[in-house]
Structures are given as structure tokens and as C-alpha cells.
TIFILUM-365675 format. One record per residue (C-alpha): x negated, y negated, z negated; residue in three letters. Coordinates in pm, 1 decimal. Layout:
BEGIN
       px       py       pz residuo
        X        Y        Z     Ala
...
This chain:
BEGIN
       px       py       pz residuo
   -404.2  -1828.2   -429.0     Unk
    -71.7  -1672.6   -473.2     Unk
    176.9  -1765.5   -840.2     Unk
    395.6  -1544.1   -905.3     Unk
    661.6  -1559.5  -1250.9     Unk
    891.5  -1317.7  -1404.9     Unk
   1288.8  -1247.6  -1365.0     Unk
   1448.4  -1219.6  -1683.7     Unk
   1573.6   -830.7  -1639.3     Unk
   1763.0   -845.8  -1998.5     Unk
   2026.9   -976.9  -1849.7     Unk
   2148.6   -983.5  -1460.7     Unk
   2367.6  -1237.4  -1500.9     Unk
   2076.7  -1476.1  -1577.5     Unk
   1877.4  -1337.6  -1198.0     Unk
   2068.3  -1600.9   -992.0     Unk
   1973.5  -1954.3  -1209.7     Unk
   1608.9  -1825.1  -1234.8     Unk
   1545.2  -1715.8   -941.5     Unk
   1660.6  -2044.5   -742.3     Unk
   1451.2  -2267.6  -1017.8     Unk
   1142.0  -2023.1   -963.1     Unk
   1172.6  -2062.8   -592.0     Unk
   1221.6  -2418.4   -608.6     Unk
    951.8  -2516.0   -781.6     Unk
    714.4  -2350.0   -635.8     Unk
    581.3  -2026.3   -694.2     Unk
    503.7  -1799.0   -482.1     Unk
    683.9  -1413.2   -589.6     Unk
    918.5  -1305.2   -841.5     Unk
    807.2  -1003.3  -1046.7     Unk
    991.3   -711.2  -1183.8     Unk
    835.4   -503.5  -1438.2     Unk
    928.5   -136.4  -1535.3     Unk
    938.3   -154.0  -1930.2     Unk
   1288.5   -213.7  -2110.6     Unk
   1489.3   -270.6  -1755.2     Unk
   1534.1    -82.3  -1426.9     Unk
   1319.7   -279.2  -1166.7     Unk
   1524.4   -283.4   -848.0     Unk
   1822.7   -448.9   -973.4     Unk
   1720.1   -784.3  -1021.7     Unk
   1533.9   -818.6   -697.4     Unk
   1920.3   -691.9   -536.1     Unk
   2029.3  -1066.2   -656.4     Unk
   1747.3  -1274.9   -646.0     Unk
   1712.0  -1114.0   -272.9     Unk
   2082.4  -1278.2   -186.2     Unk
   2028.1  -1629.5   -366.8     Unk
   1664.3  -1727.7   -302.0     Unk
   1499.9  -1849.5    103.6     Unk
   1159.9  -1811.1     93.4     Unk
    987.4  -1664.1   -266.5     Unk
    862.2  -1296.3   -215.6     Unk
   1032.4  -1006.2   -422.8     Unk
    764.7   -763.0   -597.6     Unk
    814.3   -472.6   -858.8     Unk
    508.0   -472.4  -1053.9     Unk
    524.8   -195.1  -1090.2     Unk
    791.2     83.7  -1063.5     Unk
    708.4    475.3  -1176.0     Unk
    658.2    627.1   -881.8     Unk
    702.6   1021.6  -1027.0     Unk
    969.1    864.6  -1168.2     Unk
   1157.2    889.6   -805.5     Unk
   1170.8   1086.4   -535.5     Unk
   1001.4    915.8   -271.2     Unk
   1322.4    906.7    -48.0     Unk
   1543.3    746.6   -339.8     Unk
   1265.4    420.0   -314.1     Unk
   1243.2    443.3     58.4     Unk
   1654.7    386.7      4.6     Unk
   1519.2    145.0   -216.0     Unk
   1291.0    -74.7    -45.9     Unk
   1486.6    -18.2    282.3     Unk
   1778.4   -224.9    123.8     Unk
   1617.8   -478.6      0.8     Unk
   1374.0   -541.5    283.0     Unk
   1726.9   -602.5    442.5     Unk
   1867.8   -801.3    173.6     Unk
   1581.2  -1040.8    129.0     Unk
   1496.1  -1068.4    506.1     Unk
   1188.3   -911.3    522.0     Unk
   1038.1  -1015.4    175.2     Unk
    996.5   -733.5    -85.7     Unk
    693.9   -598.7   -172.7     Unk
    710.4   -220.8   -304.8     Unk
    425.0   -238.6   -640.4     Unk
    447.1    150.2   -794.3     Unk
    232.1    293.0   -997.8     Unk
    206.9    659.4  -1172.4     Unk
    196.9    586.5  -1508.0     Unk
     56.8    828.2  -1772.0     Unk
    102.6   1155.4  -1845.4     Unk
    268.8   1143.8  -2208.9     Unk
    535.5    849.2  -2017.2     Unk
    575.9   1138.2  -1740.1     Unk
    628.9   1439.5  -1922.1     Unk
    840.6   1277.3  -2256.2     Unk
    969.7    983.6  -2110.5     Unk
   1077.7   1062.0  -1779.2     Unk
   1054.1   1430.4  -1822.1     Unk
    927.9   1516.6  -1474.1     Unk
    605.2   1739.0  -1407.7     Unk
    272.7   1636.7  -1476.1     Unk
    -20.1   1712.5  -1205.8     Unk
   -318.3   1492.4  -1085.0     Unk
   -181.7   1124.7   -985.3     Unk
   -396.1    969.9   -682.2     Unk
   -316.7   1304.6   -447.9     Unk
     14.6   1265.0   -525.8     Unk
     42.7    902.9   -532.0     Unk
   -131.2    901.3   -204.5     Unk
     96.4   1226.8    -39.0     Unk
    387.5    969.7   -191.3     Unk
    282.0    677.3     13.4     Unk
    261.5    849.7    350.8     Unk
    593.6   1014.5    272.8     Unk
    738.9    698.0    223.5     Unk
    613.7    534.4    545.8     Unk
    677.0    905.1    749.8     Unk
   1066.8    782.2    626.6     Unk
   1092.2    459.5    694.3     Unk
    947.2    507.9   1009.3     Unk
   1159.4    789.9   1099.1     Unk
   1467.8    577.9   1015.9     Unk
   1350.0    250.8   1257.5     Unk
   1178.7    440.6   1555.7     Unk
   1418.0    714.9   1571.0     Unk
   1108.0   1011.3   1513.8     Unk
   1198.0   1354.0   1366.0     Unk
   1137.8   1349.1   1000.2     Unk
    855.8   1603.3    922.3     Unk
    671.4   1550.5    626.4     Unk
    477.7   1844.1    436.2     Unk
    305.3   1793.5    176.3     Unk
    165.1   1969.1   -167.9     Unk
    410.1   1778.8   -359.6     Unk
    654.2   1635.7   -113.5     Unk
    831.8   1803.5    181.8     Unk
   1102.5   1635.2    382.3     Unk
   1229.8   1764.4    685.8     Unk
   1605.3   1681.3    681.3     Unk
   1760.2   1381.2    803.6     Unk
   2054.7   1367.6   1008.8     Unk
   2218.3   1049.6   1202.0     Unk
   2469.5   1020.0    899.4     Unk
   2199.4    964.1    644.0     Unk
   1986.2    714.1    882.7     Unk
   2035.7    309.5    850.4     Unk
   2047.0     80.4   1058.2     Unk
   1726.1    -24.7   1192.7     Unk
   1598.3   -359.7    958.7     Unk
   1419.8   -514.0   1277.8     Unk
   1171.4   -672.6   1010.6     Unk
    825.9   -551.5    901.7     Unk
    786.9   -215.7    706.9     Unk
    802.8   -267.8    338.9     Unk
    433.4   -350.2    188.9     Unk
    289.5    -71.7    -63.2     Unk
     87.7   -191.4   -314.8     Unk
    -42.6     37.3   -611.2     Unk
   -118.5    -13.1   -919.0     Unk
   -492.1     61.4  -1014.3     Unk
   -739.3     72.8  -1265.8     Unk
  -1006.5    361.1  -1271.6     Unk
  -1262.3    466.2   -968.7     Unk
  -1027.1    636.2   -793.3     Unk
   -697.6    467.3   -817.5     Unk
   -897.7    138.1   -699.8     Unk
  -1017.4    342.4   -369.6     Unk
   -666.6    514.2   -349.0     Unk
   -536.1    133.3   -303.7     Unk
   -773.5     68.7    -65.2     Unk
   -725.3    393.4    117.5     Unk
   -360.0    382.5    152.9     Unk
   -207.2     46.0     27.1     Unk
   -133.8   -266.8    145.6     Unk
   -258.9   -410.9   -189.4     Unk
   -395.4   -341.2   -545.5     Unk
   -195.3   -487.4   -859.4     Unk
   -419.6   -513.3  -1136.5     Unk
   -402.0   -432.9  -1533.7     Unk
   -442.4   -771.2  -1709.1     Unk
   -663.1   -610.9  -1948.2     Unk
   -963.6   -711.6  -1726.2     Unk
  -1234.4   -901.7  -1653.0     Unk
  -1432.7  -1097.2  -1408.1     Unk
  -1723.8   -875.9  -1464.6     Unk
  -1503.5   -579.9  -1384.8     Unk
  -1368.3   -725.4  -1100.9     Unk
  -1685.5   -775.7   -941.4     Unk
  -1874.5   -478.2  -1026.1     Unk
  -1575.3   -183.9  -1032.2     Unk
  -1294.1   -320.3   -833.8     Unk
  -1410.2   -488.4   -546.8     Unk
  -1658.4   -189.0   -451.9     Unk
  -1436.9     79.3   -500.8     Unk
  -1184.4   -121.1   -275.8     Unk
  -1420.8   -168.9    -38.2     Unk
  -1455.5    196.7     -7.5     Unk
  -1093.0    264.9     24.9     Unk
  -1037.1     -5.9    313.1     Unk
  -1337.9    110.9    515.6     Unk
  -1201.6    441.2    492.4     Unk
   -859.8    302.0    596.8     Unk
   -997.5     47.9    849.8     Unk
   -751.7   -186.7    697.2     Unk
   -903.7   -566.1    710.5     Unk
   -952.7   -690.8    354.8     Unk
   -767.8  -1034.2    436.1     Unk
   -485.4   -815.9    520.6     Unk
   -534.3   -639.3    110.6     Unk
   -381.3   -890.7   -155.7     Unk
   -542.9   -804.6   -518.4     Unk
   -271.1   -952.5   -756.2     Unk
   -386.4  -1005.8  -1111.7     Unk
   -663.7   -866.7  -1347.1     Unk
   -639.0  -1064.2  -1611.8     Unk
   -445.8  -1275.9  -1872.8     Unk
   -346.3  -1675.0  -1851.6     Unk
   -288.5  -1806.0  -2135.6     Unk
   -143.5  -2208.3  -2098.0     Unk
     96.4  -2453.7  -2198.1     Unk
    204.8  -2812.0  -2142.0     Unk
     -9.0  -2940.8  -2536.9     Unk
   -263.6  -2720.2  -2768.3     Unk
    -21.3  -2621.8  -2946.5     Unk
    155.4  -2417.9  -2701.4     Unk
   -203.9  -2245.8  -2561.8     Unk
   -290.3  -2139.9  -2886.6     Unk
     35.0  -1959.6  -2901.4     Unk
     22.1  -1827.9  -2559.7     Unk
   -351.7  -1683.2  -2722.5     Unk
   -278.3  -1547.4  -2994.1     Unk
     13.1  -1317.1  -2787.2     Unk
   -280.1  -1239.6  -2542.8     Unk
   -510.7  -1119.1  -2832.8     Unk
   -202.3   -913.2  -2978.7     Unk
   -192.7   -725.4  -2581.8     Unk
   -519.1   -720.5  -2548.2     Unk
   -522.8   -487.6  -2887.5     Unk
   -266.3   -304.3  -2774.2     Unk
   -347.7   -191.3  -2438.1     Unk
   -737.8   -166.8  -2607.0     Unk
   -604.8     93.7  -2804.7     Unk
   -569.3    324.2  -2548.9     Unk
   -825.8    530.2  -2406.0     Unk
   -740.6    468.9  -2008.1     Unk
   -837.0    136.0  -2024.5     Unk
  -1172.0    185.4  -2236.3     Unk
  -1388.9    131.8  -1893.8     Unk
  -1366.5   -246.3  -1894.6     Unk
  -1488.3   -225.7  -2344.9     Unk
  -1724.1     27.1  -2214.0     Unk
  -1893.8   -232.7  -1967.8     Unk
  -1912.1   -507.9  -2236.7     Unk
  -2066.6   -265.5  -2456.9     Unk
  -1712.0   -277.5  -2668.7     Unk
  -1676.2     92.9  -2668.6     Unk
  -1662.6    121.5  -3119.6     Unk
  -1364.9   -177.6  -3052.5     Unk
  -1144.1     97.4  -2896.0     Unk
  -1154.1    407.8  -3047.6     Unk
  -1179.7    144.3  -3343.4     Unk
   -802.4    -33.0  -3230.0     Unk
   -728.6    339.4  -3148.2     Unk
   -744.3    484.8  -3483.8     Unk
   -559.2    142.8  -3612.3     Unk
   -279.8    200.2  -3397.1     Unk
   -212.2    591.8  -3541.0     Unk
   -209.7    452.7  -3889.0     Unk
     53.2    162.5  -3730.6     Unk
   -191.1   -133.1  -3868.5     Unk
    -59.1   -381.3  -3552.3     Unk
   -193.2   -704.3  -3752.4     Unk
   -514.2   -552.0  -3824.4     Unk
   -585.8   -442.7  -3470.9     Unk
   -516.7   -781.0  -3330.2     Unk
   -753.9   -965.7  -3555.6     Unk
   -996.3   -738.3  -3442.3     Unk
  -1037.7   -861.7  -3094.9     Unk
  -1283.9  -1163.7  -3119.0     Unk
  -1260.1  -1510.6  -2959.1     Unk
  -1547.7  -1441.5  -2683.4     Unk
  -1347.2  -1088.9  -2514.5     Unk
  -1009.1  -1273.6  -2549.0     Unk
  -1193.3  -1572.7  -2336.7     Unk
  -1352.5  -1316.2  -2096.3     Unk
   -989.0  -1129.4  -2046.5     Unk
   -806.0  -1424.7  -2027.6     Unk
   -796.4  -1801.7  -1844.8     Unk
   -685.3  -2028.5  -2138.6     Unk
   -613.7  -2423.2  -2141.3     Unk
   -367.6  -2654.7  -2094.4     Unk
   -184.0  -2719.3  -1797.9     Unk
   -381.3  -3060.6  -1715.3     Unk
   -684.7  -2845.2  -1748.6     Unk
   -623.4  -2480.0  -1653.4     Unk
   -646.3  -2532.3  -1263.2     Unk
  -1007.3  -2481.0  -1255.6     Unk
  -1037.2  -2250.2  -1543.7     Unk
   -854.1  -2007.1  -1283.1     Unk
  -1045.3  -2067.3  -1031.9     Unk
  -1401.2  -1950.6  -1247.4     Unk
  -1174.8  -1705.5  -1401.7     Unk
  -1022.1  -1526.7  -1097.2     Unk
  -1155.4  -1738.5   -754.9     Unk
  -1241.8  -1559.7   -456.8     Unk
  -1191.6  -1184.2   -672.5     Unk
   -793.8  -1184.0   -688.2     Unk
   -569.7  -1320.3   -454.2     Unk
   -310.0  -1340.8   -643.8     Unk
   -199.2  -1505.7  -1012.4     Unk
     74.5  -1330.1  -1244.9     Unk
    151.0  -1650.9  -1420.6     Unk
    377.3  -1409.3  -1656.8     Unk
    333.5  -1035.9  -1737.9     Unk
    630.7  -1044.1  -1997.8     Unk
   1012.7  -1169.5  -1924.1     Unk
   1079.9  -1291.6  -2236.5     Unk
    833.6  -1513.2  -2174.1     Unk
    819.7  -1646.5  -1801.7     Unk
    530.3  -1927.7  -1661.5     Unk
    659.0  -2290.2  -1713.4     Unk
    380.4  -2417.1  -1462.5     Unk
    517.4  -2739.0  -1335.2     Unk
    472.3  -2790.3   -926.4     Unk
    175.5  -2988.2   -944.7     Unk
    -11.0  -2734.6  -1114.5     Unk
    114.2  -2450.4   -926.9     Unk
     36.9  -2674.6   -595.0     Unk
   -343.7  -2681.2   -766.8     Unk
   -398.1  -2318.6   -819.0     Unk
   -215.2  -2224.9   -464.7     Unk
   -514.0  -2424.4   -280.0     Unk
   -786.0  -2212.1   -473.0     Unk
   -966.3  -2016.9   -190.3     Unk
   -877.4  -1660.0   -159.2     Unk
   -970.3  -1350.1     77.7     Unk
   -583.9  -1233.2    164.2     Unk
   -405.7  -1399.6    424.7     Unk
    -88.6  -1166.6    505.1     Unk
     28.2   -810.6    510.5     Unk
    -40.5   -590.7    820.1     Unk
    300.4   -402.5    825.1     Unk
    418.9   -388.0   1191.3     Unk
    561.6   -108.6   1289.5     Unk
């Protein structure tokens, strides 16, 4: 099993320290989120300072860009990192679209799927020489001249993985991605009886191998080095948990616990801005069935009944205020935890 941590986006001048420690202790990927902070940036420096640690945003807004802007992107730092970034994008929702990005709302999987094979028409365009002739619904691109084309990376095309959730974002991933980055509102349960079939359907579609598929995340880990710190880490899952429960795209994993009255319950908490209130309302047994909690001398196989042989991949930290602290030993533990992926089929 993969570990990947967090870069500390607040400030850039803080990439370079972090992203050497990360690397040499062990884990596996550096993470870049899309909340507060750009997520591009950071992987620019960590790309130039670290060996060996892969580079993944998890994820950027996809509608966000135009699809040549992140094939600019990815291009550059497939270059800068020699051949390690991973490309995580995801659509977000519609209110994020339309008020916080202000671009145009229409149905997400077509066009996250028309996005994809515009990206790779691109790339592929730019390292094999081909005409550029992409038309799609949403996306046309047509244009490229020798001044606009760079150099040719010589390394494997960029990974795509998407982020997923419902039915047919989970077979979209399958369909057209080179992996599937989970919500950590999740559980085994829905792991086992949503994700992995819907996958299935999208990589026999594809004819993509699922060892060549990494499925990062799906859930929350919640450890420290004493109690103390677990029960902290805990409580701030519970607090997430209520928040993302409040919304009504991620209802589906309630729904299959038979949790539906909890969210429209944390829903109509969150409109009257009680924050405390919905927290306390998530009880001990969900928390435990979203999340892997214990201490570091104990967590190792925790993850492994928590996540083993479902996702491929840990995200030791989903917040960069507050990245893993895993020391190698542990992370040495979890990375020998069996798991289905065994590299990215990107050749060109």
C-alpha cells in the first residue's frame, strides 16, 4: 500500500523543508489539495528538490481550466519532476462552478470524460508530432502551431486520475482514468459494494488491467504517537465527517447504513450554522466505520481491516495544516499491506 502526506500550500517558502523530510522518511506521494491554495505551485518546488516521492493534486477543478492550460500544466511538471506527477481533477459541484469559479454549469462525467481525451489528444500531439484535432461537445481544439509545441518530455504521459463518488463518476474513472481518488467520507462497506463494481465496469469497458488502476483513499485515519493525540485526531474526523454529511452528494454512503434522517438531519443544522451541534451528532460506531483510528504502535493493522485489498492507496493527511507524522517504521508497516495496483500504464 501506497502513504501519501500533505505539502503545506499556505506558504511556498515552507515546500522545499517538507518536501525533502516527507521524501526522506518515507512516504510514498505528496498531495496538493484545491481548497485555500492554487494546487500546481507547490508541486513546481517540491518537483526540483525531492528524487523519488510522487507529485499528486488531489484534486484540481477541472471546469475550473481549460483543458490545454493543465495539459501546460502537467506537461511541465512531468518534466520538472522526471516523470513523477500524477494529474488528480475532479469537477466539483455546481454551486462551486457557477459562484465560485463562475464558469458554466452542464452535466460533469460527459464533460469530465470529453476533458480527459482532450487532454491526452494534446499531450500526444505535442510528443508524437500528430495534428491536433479534437472535437468535442464541450471542447474543440484544432490549433497548434510549432511555436506553441514543447519539447518532447521523453517520459511517460502524465497519469489521470479522477475524483469519484456516485455510480457514474466511479465507472467514468474506470472508463477513462488511470485511477480513482476517493472522498474520505466512506466506508468499507461502500467500497466493496458501490466502488469496486462500478469500477469494474468502467475498466472492462476500457480494457485497462485493474493492477494498472490505483484507488487512493476512501476513508479517514485518525492516529497519533499516545491517546491523547488519537482522540484529537477523532474528534477533527467527527467534525468532517458532519460537515461533508451535511451535504446531500454524499448521502449514498448514510443511505447504505440506513443513516439517511443523520443527513438531512446535519443538513438542516448546517443552514441554521449550529457547527457544534452537528458534530456531536455523528456517533462513535459511523466515526469507527469512516475512519481507521489508533495509535501509531497499533494502527498498522487497523488499516489493513479498514482499507486492505479495497484501496491501494493511504492519504495519511487530507488537511495541510495538519500533515501525517507517521514515523518510517510505521509507514514501512502499512507499505507491505497487500494491494491490487502495481504501476500506471502510461506509455505512449
Amino acid at each position: 500500500m501506497r502513504v501519501f502526506t500533505t505539502l503545506p500550500q499556505g506558504d511556498l517558502r515552507k515546500v522545499p523543508d517538507a518536501a525533502k523530510q516527507a521524501e526522506k522518511t518515507g512516504y510514498d506521494g505528496l498531495l496538493t489539495l484545491e481548497n485555500r491554495n492554487e494546487p500546481f505551485l507547490g508541486h513546481a518546488i517540491a518537483a526540483v528538490v525531492t528524487e523519488r516521492i510522487d507529485l499528486a493534486t488531489s484534486v484540481a477543478i477541472a471546469f475550473a481550466r481549460s483543458p490545454m492550460v493543465v495539459a501546460n500544466l502537467g506537461w511541465d511538471l512531468q518534466i520538472a519532476s522526471r516523470g513523477r506527477f500524477v494529474l488528480g481533477l475532479g469537477p466539483q459541484i455546481r454551486p462551486h462552478n457557477e459562484r465560485r469559479f463562475s464558469v458554466p454549469w452542464s452535466p460533469p462525467v460527459p464533460r469530465l470524460r470529453e476533458y480527459v481525451k482532450a487532454l491526452r489528444a494534446i499531450w500526444t500531439c505535442w510528443q508524437k508530432g500528430e495534428k491536433l484535432d479534437f472535437r468535442g461537445e464541450h471542447y474543440t481544439f484544432t490549433l497548434m502551431t510549432p511555436n506553441f509545441v514543447p519539447a518532447s518530455i521523453g517520459m511517460p504521459m502524465v497519469p489521470i486520475t479522477l475524483a469519484g463518488f456516485g455510480t457514474y463518476s466511479l465507472r467514468l474513472s474506470g472508463e477513462v482514468g488511470d485511477g480513482l481518488r476517493l472522498h474520505p467520507l466512506c466506508t468499507r462497506r461502500y467500497l466493496e459494494e458501490v466502488v469496486e463494481p462500478r469500477v469494474a465496469e468502467g475498466l472492462e469497458k476500457s480494457g485497462k488491467a485493474r493492477e494498472n488502476f490505483e484507488i487512493s483513499g476512501g476513508g479517514f485515519l485518525a492516529t497519533g504517537k499516545d491517546d491523547e493525540a488519537v482522540d484529537k485526531m477523532a474528534e477533527w474526523v467527527r467534525m468532517r465527517i458532519a460537515f461533508y454529511g451535511s451535504t446531500p452528494a454524499y448521502w449514498p454512503v448514510l443511505e447504505l447504513h440506513g443513516l439517511g434522517d443523520l443527513g438531512r438531519k446535519l443538513n438542516a443544522l448546517s443552514k441554521e450554522g449550529k457547527w457544534d451541534e452537528m458534530t456531536t451528532s455523528i456517533p462513535d460506531d459511523f466515526l469507527h466505520l469512516c475512519a481507521a483510528i489508533g495509535r501509531h504502535d497499533e494502527i498498522a493493522p487497523i488499516i489493513e481491516r479498514r482499507f486492505g485489498n479495497a484501496s491501494d492507496a493511504l492519504n495519511a493527511s487530507v488537511n495541510q495544516a495538519t500533515p501525517s507524522d507517521m514515523p518510517p517504521d510505521l509507514l514501512q508497516d502499512i507499505q507491505r499491506i497487500p494491494v491490487k495496483f502495481r504501476r500506471f500504464a502510461t506509455a505512449w
